[in-house]
C-alpha positions in Angstrom: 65.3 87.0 -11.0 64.3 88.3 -7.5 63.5 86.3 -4.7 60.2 85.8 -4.0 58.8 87.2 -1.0 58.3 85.0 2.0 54.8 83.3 2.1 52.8 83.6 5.4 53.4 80.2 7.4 50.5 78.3 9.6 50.9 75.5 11.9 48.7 73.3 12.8 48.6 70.8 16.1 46.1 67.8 15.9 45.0 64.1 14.2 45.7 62.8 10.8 42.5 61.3 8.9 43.4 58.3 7.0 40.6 59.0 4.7 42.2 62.6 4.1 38.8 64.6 4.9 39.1 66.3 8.1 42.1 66.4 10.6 45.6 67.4 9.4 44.9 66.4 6.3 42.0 69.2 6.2 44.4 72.0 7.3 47.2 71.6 5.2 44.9 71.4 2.2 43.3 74.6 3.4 46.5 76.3 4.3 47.8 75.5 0.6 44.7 76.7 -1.3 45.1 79.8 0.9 48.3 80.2 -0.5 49.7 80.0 3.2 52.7 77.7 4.0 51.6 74.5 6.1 53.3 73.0 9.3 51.9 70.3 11.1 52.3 68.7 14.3 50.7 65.3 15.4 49.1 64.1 18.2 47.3 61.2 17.0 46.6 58.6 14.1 43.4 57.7 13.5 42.2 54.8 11.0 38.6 56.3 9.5 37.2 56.9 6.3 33.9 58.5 4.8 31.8 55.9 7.2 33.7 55.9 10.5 36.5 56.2 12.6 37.7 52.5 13.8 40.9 53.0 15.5 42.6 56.4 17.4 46.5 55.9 18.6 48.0 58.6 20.7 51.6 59.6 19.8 53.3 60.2 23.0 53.5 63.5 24.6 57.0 64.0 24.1 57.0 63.1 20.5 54.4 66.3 20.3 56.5 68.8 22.0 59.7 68.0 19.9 57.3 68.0 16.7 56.3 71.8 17.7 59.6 73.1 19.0 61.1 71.8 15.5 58.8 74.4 13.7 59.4 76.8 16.1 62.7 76.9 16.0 63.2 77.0 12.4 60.3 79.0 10.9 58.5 82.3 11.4 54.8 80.9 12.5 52.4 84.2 11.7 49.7 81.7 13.6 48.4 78.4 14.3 46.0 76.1 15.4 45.4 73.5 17.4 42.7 70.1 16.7 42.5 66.9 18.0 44.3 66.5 21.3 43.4 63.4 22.8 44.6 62.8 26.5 45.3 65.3 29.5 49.1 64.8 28.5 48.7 65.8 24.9 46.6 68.9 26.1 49.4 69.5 29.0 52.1 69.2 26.1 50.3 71.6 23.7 49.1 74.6 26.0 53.3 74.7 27.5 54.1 74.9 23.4 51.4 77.5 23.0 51.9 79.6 26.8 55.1 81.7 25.6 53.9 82.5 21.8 52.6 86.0 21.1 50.9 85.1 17.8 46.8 83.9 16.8 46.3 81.2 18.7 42.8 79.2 17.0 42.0 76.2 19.5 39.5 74.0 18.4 38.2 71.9 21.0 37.7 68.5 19.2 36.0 66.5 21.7 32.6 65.5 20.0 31.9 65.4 16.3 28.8 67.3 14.7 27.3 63.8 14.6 28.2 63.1 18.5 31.3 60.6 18.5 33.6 61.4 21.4 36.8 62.2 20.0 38.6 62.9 23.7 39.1 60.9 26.9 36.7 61.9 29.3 39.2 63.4 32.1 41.0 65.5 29.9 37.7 68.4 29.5 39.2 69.8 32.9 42.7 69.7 31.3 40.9 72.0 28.3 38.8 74.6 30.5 41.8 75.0 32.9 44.8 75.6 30.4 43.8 75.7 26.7 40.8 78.1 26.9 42.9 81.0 28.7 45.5 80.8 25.7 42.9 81.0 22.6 42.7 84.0 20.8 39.7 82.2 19.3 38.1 79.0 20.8 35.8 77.8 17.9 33.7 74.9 19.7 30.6 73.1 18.1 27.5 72.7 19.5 28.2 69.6 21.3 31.9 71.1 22.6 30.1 73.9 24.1 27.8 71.9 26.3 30.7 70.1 27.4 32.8 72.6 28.2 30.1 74.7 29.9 27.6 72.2 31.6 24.7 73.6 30.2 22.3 72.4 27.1 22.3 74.2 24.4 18.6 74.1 22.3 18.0 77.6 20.5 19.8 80.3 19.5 19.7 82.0 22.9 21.0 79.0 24.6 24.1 79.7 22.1 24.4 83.2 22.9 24.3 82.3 26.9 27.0 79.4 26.2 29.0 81.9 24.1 29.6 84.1 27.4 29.9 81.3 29.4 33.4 80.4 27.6 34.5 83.9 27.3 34.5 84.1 31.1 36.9 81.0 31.1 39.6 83.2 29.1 39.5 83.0 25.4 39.6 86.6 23.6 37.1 85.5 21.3 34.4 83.0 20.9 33.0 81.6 17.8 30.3 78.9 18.3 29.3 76.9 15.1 25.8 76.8 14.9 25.3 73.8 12.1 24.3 71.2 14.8 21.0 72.6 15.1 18.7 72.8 12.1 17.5 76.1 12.4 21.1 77.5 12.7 22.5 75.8 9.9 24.5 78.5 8.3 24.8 80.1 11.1 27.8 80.9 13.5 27.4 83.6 16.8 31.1 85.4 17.2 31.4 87.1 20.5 34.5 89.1 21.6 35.9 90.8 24.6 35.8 93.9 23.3 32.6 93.8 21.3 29.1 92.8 21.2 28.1 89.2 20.0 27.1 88.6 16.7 25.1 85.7 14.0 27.8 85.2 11.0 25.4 83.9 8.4 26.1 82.5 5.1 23.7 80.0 2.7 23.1 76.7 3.9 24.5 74.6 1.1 22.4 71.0 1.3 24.5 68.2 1.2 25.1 65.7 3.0 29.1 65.5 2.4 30.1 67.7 5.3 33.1 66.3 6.5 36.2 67.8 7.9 34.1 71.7 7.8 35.0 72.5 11.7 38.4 71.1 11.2 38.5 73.5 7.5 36.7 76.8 9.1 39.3 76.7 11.8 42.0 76.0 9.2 41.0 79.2 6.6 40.7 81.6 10.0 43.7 80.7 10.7 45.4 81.0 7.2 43.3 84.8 6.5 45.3 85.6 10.2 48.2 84.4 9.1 48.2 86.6 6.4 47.3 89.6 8.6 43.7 89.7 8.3 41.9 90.7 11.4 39.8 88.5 13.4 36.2 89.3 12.5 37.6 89.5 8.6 39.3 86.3 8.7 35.9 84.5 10.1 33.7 86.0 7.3 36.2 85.0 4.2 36.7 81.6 6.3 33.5 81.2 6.6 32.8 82.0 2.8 35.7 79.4 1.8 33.8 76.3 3.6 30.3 77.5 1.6 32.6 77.1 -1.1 34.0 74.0 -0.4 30.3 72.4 0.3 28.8 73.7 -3.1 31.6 71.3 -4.8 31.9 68.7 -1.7 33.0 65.3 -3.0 30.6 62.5 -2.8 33.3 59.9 -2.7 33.2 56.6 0.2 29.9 55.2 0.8 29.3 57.7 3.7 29.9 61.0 4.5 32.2 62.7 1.7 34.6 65.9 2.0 34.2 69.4 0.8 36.5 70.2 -2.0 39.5 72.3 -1.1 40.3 73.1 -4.8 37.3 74.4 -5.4 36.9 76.2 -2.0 39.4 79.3 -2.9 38.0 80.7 -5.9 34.5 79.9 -4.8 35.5 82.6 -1.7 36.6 85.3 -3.6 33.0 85.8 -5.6 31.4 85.2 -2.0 33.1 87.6 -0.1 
């Protein structure tokens, strides 16, 4: 029998979610239905479930780096991510990891949830904006992220568009600001590019209230759909049809806010697209 060829691989750099519905947990379950091989590296431990988080450890900084440079070493990465990073010296750790790689870099900015909990110590924003942002190939921020990380309030859909240049000028290659905070953009994604003009990704608003772990699974399929070669704006769209989906099967397990459902997620993409 012949070998089989070797599958794309994915890494991904972030927090585990003890109730398995966003986080690491999120991206390796994406990366598998994607038929993409999944690495992980982690920064944190959090103790949370479908109602909240309780309790966030930081590994220490060193314990990140040797985590990354023992994928690195050994395996082919075709691209990677990065989530929850929650101290300057987890950030500092990541973006010296990240600084010598030619490959998709996706960081998403995980400092505030959709629903507004701070998920990042308060000093380390600067760390983000001054080494972090210049070494995304895509910076995929929410609504809450992009306020933060450009000082301005973001109300409409022109406020978006104005935030969306804002972080381009503080280096990423591409923007993608996820519109789902505000009601009126739910569905609704602006993509802007160095080398192009911005556009509104839209796909159906699928009502439901189990939406967690979708910023930490868009992020996850983009960077899966790269891994596999796909260019940038392509691997948005199918990303973006993979989390519609995973929400028109999202699991209403816990007593709060439930998952979508990965296994679902992949087949539901291919009659979207």
């Amino acid at each position: 029998m012949a070998p089989a060829s070797a599958p794309a691989i994915a890494l991904t750099i972030g927090g585990s979610d003890s109730g398995g519905g966003a986080g690491i947990q999120a991206d390796l379950k994406t990366f598998t239905s994607l038929q993409v091989h999944g690495c992980s590296a982690l920064s944190c431990v959090t103790a949370q479930n479908t109602c909240s988080v309780t309790r966030v450890d930081a590994l220490p900084a060193e314990a990140l780096s040797a985590q990354i440079e023992a994928v690195l070493s050994d395996l082919a990465v075709d691209a990677l991510k990065t989530g929850m990073l929650l101290n300057r010296s987890l950030i500092e750790a990541t973006a010296a990891a990240l600084a010598p790689l030619s490959l998709p870099r996706l960081i998403d900015p995980v400092m505030v949830s959709r629903a507004g909990a701070v998920l990042l110590e308060a000093e380390a924003i600067d760390a983000y904006r001054q080494l972090l942002l210049p070494l995304a190939d895509l910076l995929t921020p929410n609504l809450h992220e992009a306020q933060l990380l450009t000082g301005s309030t973001i109300a409409t859909a022109a406020d978006v568009e104005r935030a969306a240049g804002l972080l381009l000028e503080q280096g990423p290659t591409a923007v993608l600001i996820k519109g789902g905070g505000l009601p009126e953009l739910r569905g609704r994604d602006y993509l802007l590019t160095a080398s192009s003009e911005g556009r509104w990704l839209v796909h159906a608003h699928v009502p439901t209230p189990h939406t967690h772990g979708t910023g930490c699974t868009l992020g996850a399929a983009i960077t899966a759909y790269r891994a596999r070669g796909l260019e940038l704006s392509e691997a948005v769209q199918a990303a973006k049809a993979y989390v519609e989906g995973g929400l028109r099967q999202a699991l209403g397990i816990g007593a709060g806010q439930g998952p979508l459902c990965h296994w679902h997620a992949a087949t539901a993409e291919r009659s979207l697209r």
